[in-house]
C-alpha positions as CSV (number, residue, x, y, z in Angstrom):
1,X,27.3,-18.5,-13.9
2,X,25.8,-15.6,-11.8
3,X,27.2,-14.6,-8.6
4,X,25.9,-12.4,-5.7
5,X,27.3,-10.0,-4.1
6,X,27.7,-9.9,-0.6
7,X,26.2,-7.1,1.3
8,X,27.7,-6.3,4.8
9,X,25.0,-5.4,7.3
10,X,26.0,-3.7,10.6
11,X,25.6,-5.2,13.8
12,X,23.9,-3.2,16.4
13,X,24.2,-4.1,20.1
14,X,20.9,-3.5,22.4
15,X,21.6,-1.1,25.3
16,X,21.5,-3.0,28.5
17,X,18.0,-2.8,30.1
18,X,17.7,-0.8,33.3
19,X,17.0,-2.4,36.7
20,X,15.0,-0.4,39.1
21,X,17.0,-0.6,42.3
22,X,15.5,-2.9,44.7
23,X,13.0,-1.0,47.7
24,X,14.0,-1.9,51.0
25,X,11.7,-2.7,53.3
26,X,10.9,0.8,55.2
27,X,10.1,1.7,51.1
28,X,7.8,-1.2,50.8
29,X,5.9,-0.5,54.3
30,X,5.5,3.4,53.6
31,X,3.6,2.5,50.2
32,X,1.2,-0.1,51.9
33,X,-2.1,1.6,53.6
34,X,-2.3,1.0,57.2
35,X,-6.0,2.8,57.6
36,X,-8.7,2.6,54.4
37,X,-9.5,6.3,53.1
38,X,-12.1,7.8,54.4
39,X,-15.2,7.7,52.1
40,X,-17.6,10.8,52.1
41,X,-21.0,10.3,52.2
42,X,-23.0,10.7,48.8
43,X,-25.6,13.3,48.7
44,X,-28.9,11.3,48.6
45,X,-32.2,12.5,47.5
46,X,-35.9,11.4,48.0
47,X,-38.7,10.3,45.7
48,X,-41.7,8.8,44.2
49,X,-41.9,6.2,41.7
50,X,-45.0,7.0,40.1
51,X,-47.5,3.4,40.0
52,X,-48.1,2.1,36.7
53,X,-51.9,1.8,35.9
54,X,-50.9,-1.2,33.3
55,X,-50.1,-3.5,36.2
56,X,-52.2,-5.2,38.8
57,X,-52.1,-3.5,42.3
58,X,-50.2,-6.6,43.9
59,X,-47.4,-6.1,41.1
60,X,-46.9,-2.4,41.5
61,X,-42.8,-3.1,41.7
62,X,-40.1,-1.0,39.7
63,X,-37.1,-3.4,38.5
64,X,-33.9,-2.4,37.1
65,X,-30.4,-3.8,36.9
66,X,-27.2,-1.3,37.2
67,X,-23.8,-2.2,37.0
68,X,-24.7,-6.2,37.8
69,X,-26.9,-5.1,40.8
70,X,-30.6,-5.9,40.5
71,X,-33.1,-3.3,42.4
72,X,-36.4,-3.8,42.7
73,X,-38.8,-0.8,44.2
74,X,-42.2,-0.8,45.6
75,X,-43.5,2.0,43.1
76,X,-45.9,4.7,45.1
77,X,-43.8,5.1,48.3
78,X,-41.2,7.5,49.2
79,X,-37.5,6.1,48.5
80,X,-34.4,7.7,49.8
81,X,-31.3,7.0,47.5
82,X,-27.9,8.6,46.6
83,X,-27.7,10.7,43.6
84,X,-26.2,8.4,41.4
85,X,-28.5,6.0,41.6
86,X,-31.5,8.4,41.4
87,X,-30.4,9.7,38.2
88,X,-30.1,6.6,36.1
89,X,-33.4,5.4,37.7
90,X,-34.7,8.7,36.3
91,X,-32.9,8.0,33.4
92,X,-35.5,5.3,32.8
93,X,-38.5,6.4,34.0
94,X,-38.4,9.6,31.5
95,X,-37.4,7.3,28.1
96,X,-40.6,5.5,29.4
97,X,-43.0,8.3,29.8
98,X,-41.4,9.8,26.3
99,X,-42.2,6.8,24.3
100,X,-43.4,7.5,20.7
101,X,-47.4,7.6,20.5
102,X,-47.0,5.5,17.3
103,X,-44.9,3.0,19.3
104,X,-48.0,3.2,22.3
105,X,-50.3,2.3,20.1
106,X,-49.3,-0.9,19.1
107,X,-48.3,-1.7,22.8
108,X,-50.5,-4.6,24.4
109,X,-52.6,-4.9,21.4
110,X,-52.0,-7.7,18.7
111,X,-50.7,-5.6,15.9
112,X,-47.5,-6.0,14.4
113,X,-45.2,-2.9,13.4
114,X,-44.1,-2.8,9.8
């Protein structure tokens, strides 16, 4: 008959966890904001959405959705907005403009790319 030898394993014993010592209260009301920070106002800059000769002059309109938030221009007049938003609306309007001639030529027409 075989038999198995036993093997002895050592027990280990966990380190007791540490407790963060409890805040009093004069602790707990110095780390709560009495005042909101001040916020500085973003440098804002003005332009021109060019119009689009594609669309009707009752739909001259610039849409685009950042961040959740849908804007919607009147393209032609003078808008005023902070940088941030400026630059992604830029953003847009150049990948537009830049658009492959190959792709513009299949744009509003009824051919089909390949």
């Amino acid at each position: 008959m075989a038999t198995t030898k036993k093997t002895e394993t050592k027990k280990t014993t966990r380190a007791p966890k540490k407790v963060a010592p409890a805040r009093t209260a004069e602790q707990i009301e110095d780390a709560i904001p009495t005042k909101p920070e001040p916020i500085e106002p973003e440098e804002t800059v003005s332009y021109v959405i060019p119009r689009d000769p594609s669309l009707s002059s009752g739909d001259q309109f610039f849409e685009y959705c950042l961040n959740g938030i849908n804007y919607r221009f009147k393209r032609g007049e003078v808008l005023t907005h902070p940088k941030s938003l400026y630059a992604a609306i830029n953003d847009v309007l150049m990948r537009r403009e830049r658009k492959s001639p190959f792709i513009a030529e299949f744009q509003n027409t009824s051919k089909k790319l390949n």
